[in-house]
PDB file with one MODEL, atoms N, CA, C and O in Angstrom:
MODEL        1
ATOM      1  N   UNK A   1      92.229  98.943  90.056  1.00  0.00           N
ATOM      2  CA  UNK A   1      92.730  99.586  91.254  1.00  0.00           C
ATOM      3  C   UNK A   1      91.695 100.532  91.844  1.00  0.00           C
ATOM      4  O   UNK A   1      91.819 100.859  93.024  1.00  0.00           O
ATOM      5  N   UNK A   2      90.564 101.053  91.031  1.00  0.00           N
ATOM      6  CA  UNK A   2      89.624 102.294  91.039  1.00  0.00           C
ATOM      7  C   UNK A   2      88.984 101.505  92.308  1.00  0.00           C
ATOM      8  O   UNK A   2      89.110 101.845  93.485  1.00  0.00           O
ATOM      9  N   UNK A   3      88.159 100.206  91.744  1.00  0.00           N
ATOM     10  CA  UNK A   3      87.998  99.335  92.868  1.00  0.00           C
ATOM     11  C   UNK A   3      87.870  99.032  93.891  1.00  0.00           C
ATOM     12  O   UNK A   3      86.931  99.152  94.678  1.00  0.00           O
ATOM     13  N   UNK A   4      89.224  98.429  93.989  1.00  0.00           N
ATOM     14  CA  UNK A   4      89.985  98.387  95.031  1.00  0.00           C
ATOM     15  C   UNK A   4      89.794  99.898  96.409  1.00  0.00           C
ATOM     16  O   UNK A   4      89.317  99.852  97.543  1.00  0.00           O
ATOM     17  N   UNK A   5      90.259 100.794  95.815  1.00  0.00           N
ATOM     18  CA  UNK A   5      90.233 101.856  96.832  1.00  0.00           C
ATOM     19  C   UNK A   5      88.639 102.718  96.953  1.00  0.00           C
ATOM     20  O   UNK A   5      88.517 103.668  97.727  1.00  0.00           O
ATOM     21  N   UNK A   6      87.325 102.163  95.958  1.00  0.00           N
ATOM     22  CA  UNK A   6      86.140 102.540  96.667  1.00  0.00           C
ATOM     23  C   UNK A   6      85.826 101.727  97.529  1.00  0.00           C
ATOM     24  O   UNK A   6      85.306 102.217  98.531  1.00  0.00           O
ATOM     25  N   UNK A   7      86.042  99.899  97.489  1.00  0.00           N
ATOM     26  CA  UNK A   7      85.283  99.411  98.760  1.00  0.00           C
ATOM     27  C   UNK A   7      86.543  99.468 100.009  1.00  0.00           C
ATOM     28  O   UNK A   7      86.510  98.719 100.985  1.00  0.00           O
ATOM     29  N   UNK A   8      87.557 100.419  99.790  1.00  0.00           N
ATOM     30  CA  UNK A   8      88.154 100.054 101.162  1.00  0.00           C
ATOM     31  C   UNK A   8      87.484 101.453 101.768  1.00  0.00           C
ATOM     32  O   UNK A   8      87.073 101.604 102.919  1.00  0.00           O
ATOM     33  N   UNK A   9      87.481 102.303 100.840  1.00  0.00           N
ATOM     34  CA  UNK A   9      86.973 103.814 101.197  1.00  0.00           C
ATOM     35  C   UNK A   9      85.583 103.949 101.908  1.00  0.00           C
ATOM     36  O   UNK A   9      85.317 104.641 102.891  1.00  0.00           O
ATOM     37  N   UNK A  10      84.767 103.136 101.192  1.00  0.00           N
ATOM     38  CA  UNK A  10      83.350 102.627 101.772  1.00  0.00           C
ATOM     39  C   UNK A  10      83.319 101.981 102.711  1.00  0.00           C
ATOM     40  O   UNK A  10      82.204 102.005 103.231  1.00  0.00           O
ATOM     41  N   UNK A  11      84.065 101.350 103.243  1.00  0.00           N
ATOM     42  CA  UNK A  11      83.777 100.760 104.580  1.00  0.00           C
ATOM     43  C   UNK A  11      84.377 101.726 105.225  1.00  0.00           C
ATOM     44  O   UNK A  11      83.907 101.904 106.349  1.00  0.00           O
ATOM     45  N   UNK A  12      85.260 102.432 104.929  1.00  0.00           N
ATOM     46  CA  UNK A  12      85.640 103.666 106.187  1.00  0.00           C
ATOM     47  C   UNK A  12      84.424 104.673 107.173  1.00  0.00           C
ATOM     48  O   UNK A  12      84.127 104.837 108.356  1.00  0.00           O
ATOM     49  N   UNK A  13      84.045 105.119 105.955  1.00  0.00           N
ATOM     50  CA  UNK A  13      82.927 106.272 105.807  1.00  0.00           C
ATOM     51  C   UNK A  13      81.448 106.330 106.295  1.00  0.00           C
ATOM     52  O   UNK A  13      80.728 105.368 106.029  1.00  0.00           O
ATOM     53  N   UNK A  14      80.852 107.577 107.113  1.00  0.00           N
ATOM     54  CA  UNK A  14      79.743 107.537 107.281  1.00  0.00           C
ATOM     55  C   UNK A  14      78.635 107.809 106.041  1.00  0.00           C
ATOM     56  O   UNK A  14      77.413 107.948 106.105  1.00  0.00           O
ATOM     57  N   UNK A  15      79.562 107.831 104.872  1.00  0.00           N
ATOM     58  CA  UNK A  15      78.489 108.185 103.566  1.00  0.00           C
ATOM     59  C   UNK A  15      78.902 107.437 102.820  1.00  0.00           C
ATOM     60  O   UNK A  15      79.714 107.955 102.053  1.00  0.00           O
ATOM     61  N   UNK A  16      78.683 106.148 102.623  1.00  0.00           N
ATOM     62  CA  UNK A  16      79.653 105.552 101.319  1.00  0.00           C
ATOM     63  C   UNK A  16      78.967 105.713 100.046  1.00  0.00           C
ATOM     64  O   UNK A  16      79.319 105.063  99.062  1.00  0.00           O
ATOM     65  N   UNK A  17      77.918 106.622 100.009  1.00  0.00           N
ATOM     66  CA  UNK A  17      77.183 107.022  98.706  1.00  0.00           C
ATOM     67  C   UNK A  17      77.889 108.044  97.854  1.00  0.00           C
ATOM     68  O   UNK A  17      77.992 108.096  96.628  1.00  0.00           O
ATOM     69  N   UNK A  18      78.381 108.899  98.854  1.00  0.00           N
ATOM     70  CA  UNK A  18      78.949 109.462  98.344  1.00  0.00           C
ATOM     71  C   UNK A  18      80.835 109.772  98.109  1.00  0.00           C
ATOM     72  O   UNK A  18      81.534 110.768  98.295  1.00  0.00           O
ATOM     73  N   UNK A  19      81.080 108.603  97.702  1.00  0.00           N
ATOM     74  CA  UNK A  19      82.502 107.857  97.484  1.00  0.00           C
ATOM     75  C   UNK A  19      83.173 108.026  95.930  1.00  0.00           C
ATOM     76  O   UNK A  19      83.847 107.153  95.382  1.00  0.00           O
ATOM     77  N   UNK A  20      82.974 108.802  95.587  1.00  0.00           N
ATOM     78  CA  UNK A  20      83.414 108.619  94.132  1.00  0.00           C
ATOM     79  C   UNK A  20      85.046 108.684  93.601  1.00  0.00           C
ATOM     80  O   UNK A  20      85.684 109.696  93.890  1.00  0.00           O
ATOM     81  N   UNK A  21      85.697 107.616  92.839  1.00  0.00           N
ATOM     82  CA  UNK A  21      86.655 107.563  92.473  1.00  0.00           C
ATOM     83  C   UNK A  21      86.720 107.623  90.691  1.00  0.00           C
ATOM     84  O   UNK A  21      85.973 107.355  89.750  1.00  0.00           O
ATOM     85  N   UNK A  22      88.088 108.142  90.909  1.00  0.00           N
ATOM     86  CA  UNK A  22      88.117 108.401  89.069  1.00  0.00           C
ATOM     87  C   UNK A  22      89.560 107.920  88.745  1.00  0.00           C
ATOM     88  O   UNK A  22      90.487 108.095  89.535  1.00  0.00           O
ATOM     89  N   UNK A  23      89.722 107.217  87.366  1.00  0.00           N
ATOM     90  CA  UNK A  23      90.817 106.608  87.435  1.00  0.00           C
ATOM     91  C   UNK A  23      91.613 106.837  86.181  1.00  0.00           C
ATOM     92  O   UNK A  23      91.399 106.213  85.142  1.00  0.00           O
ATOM     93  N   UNK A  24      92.600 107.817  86.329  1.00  0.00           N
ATOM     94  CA  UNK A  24      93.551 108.262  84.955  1.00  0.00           C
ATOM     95  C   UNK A  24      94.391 107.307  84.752  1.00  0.00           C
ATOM     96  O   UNK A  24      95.119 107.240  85.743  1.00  0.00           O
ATOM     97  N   UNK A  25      94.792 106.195  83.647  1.00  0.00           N
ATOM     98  CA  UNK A  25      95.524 104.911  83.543  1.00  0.00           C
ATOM     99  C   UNK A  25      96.474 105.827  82.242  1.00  0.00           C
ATOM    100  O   UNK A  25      96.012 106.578  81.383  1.00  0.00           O
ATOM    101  N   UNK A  26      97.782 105.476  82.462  1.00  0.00           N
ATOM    102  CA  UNK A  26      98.987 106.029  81.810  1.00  0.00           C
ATOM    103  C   UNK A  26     100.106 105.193  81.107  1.00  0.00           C
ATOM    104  O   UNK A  26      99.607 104.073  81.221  1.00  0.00           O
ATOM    105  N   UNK A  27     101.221 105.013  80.494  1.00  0.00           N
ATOM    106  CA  UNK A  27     101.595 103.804  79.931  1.00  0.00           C
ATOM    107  C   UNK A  27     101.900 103.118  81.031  1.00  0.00           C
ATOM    108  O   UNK A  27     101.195 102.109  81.028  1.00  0.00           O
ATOM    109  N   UNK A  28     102.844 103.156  82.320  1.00  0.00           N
ATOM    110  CA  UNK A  28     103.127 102.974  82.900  1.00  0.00           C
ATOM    111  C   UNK A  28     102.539 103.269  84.594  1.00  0.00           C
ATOM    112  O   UNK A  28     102.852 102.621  85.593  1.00  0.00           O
ATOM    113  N   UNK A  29     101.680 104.360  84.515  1.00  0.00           N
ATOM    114  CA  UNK A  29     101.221 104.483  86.051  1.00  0.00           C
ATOM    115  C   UNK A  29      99.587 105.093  86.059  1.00  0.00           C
ATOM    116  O   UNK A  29      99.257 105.936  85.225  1.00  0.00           O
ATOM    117  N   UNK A  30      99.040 104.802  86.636  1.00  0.00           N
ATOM    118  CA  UNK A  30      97.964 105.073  87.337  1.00  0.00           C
ATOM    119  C   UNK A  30      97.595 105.912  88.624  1.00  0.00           C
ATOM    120  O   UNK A  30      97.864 105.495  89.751  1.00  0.00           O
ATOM    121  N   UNK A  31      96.973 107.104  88.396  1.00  0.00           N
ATOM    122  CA  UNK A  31      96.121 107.965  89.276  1.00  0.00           C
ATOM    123  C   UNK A  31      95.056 107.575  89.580  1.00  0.00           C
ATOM    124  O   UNK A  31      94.270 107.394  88.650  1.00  0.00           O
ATOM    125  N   UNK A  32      94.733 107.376  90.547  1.00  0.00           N
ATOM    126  CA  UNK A  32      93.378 107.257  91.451  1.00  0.00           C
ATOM    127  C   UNK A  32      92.962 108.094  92.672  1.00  0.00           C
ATOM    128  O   UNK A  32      93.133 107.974  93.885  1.00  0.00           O
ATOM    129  N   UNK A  33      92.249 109.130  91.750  1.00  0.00           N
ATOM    130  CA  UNK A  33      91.282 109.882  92.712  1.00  0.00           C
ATOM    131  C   UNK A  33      90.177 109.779  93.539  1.00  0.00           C
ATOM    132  O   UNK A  33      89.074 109.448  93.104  1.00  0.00           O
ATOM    133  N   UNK A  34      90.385 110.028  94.660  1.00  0.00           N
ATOM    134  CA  UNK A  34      89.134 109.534  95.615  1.00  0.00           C
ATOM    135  C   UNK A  34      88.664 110.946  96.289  1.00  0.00           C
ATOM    136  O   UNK A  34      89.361 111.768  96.886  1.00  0.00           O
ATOM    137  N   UNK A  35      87.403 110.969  96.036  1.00  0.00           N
ATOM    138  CA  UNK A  35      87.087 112.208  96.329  1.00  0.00           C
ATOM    139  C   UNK A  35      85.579 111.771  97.392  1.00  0.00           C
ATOM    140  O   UNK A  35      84.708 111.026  96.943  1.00  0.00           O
ATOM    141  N   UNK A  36      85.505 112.309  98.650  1.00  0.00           N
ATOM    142  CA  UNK A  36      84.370 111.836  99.933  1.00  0.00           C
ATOM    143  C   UNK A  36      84.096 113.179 100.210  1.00  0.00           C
ATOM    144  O   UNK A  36      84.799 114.186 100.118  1.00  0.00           O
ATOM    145  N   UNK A  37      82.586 112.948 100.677  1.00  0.00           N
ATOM    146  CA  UNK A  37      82.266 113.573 101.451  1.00  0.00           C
ATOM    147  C   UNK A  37      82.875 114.651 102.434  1.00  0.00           C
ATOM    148  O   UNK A  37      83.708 114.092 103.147  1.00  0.00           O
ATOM    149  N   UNK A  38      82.790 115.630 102.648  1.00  0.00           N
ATOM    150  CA  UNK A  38      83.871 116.711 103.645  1.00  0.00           C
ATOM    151  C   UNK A  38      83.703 116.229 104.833  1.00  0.00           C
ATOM    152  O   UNK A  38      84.733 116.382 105.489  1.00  0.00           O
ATOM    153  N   UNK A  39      82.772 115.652 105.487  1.00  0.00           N
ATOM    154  CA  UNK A  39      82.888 115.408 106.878  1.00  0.00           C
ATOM    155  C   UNK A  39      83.587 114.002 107.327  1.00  0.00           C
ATOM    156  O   UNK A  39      83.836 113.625 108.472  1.00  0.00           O
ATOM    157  N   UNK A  40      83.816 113.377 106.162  1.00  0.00           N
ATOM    158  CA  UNK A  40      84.517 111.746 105.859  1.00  0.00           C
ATOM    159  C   UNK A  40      85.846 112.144 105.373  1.00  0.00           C
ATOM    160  O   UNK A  40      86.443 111.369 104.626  1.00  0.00           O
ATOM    161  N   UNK A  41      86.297 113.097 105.660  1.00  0.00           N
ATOM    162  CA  UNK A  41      87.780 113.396 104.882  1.00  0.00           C
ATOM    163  C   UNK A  41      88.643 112.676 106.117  1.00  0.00           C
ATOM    164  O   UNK A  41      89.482 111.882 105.692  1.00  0.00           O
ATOM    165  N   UNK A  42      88.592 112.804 107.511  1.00  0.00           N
ATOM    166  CA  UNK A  42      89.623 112.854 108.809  1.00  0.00           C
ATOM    167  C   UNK A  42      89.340 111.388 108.607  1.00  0.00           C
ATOM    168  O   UNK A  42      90.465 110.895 108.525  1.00  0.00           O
ATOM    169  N   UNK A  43      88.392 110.351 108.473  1.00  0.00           N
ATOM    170  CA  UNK A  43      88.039 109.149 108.509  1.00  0.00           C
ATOM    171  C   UNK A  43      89.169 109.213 107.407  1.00  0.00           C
ATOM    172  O   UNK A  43      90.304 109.324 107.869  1.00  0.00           O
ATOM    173  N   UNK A  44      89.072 109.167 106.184  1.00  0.00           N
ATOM    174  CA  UNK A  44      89.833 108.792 105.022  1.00  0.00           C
ATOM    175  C   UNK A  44      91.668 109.000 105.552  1.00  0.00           C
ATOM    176  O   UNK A  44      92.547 108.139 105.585  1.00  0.00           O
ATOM    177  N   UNK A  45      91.731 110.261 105.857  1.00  0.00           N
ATOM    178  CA  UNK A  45      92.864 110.237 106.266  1.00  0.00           C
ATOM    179  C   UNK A  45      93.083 109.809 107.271  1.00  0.00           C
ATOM    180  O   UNK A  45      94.024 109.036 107.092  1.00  0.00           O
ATOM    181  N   UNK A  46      92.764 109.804 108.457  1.00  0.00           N
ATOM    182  CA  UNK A  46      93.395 109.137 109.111  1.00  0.00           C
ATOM    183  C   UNK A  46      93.831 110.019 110.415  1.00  0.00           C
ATOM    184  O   UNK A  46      93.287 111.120 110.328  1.00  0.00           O
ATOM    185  N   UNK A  47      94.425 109.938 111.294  1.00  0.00           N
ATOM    186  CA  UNK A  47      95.675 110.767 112.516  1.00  0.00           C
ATOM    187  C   UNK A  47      97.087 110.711 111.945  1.00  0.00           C
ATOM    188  O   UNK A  47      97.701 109.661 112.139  1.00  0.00           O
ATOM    189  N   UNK A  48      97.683 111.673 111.281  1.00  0.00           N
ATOM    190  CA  UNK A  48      98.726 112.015 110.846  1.00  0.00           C
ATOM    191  C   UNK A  48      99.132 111.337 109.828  1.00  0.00           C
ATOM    192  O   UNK A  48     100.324 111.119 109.610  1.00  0.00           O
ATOM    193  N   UNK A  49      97.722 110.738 108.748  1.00  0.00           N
ATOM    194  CA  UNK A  49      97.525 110.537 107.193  1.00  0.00           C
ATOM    195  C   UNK A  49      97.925 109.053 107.361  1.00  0.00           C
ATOM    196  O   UNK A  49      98.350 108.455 106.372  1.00  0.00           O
ATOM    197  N   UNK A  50      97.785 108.241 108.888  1.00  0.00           N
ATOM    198  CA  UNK A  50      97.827 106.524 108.884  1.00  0.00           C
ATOM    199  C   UNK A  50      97.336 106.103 107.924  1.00  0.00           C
ATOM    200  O   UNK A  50      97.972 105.625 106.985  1.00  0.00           O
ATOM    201  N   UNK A  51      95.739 106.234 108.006  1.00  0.00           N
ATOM    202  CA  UNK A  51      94.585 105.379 106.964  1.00  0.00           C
ATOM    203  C   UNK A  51      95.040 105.469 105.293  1.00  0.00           C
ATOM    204  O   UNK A  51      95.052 104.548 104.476  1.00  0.00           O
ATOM    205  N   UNK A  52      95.448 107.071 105.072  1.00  0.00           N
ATOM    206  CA  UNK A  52      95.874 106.853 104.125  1.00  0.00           C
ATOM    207  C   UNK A  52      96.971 106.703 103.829  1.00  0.00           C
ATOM    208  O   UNK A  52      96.985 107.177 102.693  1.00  0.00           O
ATOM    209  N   UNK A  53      97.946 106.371 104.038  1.00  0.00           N
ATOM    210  CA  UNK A  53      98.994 105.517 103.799  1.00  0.00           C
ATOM    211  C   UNK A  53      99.135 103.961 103.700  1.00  0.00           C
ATOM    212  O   UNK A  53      99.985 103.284 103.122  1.00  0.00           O
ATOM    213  N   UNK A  54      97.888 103.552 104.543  1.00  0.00           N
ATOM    214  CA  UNK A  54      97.784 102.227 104.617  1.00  0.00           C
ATOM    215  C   UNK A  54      96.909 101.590 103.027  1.00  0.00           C
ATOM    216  O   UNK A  54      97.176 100.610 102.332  1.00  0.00           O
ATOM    217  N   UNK A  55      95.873 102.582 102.899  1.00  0.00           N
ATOM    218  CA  UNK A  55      95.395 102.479 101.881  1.00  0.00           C
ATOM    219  C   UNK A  55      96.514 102.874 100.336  1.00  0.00           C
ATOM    220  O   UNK A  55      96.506 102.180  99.319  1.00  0.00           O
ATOM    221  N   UNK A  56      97.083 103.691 100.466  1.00  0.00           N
ATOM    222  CA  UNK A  56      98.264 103.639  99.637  1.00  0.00           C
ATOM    223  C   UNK A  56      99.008 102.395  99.348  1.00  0.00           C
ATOM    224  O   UNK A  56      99.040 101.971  98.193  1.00  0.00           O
ATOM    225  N   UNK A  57      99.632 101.752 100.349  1.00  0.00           N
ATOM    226  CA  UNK A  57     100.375 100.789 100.174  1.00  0.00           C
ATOM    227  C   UNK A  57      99.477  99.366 100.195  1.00  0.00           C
ATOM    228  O   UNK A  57     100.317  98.478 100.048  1.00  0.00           O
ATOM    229  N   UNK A  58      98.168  98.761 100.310  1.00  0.00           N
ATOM    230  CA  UNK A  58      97.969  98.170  99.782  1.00  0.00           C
ATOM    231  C   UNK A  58      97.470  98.384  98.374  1.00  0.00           C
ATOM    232  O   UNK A  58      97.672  97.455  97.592  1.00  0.00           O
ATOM    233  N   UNK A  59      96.956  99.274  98.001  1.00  0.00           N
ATOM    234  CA  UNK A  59      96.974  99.683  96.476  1.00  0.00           C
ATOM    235  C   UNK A  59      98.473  99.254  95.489  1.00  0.00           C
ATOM    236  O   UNK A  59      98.564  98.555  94.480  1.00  0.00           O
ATOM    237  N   UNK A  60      99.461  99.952  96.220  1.00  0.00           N
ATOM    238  CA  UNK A  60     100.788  99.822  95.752  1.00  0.00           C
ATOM    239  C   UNK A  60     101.315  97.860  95.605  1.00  0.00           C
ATOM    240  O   UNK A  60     102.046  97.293  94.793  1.00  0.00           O
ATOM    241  N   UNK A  61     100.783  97.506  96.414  1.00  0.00           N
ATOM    242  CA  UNK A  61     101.072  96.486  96.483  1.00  0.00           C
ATOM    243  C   UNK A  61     100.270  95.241  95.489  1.00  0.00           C
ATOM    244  O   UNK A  61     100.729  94.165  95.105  1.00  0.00           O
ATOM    245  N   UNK A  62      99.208  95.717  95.306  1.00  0.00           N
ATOM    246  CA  UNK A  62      98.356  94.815  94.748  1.00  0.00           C
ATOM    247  C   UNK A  62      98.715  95.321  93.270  1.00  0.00           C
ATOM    248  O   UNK A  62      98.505  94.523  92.357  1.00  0.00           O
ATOM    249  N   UNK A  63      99.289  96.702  92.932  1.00  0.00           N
ATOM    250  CA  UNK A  63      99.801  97.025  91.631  1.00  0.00           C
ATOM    251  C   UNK A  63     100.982  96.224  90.908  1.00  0.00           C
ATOM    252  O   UNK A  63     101.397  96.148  89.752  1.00  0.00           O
ATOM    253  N   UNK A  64     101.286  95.726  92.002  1.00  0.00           N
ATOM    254  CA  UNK A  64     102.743  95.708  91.650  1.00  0.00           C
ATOM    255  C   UNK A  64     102.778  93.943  90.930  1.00  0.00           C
ATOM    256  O   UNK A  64     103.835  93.317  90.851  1.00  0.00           O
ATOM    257  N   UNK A  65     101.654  93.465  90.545  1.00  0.00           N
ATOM    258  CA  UNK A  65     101.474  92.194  89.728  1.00  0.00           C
ATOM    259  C   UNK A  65     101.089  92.525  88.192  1.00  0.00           C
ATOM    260  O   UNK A  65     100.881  91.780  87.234  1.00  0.00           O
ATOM    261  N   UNK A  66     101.075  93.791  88.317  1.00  0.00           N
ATOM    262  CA  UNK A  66     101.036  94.561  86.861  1.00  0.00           C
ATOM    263  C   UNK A  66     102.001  95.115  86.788  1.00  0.00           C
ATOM    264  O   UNK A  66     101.964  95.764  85.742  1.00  0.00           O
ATOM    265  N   UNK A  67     102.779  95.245  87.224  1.00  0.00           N
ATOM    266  CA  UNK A  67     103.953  96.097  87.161  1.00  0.00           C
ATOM    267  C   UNK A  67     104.008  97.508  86.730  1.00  0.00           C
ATOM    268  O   UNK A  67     104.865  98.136  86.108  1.00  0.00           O
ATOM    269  N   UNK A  68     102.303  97.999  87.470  1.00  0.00           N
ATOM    270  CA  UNK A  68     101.949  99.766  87.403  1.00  0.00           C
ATOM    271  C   UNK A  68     102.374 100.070  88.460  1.00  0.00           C
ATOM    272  O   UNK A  68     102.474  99.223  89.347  1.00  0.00           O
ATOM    273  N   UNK A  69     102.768 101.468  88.663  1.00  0.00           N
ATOM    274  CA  UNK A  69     102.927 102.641  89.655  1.00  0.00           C
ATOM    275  C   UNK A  69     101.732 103.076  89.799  1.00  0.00           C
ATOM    276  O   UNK A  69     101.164 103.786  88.969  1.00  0.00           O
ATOM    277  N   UNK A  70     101.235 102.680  90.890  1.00  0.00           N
ATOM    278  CA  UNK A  70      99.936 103.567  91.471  1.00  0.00           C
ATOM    279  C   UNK A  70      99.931 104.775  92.278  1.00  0.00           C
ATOM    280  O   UNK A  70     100.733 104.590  93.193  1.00  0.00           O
ATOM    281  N   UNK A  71      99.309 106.128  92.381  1.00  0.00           N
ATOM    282  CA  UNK A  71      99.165 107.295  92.779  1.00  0.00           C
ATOM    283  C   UNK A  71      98.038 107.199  93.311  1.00  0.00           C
ATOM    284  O   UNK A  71      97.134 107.085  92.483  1.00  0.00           O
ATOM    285  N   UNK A  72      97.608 107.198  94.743  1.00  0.00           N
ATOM    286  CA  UNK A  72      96.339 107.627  95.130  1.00  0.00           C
ATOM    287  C   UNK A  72      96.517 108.607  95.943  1.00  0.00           C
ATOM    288  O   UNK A  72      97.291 108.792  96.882  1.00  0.00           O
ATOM    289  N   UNK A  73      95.193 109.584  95.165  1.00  0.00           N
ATOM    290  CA  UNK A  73      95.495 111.290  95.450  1.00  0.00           C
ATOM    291  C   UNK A  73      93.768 111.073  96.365  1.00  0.00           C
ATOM    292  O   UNK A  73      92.795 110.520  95.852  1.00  0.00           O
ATOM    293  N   UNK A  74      93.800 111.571  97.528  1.00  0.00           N
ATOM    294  CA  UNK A  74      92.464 112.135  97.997  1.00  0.00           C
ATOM    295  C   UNK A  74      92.137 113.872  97.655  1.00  0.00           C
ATOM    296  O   UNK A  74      92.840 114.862  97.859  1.00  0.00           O
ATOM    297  N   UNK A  75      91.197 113.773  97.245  1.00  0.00           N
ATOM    298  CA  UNK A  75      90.404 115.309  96.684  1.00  0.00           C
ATOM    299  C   UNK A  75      89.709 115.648  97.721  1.00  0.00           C
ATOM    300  O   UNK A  75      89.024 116.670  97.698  1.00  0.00           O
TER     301      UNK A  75
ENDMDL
END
């Protein structure tokens, strides 16, 4: 899932170097931290947190063939 949400994050961003994700895996659910650049934060989120929601729910969705609960937290 860590994956998953750096190359969607990387194509967002004017820095995709500096994209780093970290991934806490639990019995049942998964945290995925994505932490960008400060001036790539409004890109990541979005206008009233669209992008990231969209990025949420395909995460959520692609989880759900594992039958994990995914959390993606932006830092």
């Amino acid at each position: 899932m860590g994956e998953l949400v750096k190359v969607i994050a990387q194509a967002l961003v004017d820095n995709p170097e500096e994209v780093v994700v970290n991934e806490v895996e639990g019995n049942q659910s998964i945290i995925v931290e994505l932490k960008v650049a400060p001036e790539d934060m409004g890109k990541v989120i979005g206008k009233q947190g669209r992008i990231a929601k969209a990025i949420r729910t395909v995460v959520k969705a692609a989880a759900t063939k594992d039958n994990k609960r995914v959390i993606v937290e932006i830092i």
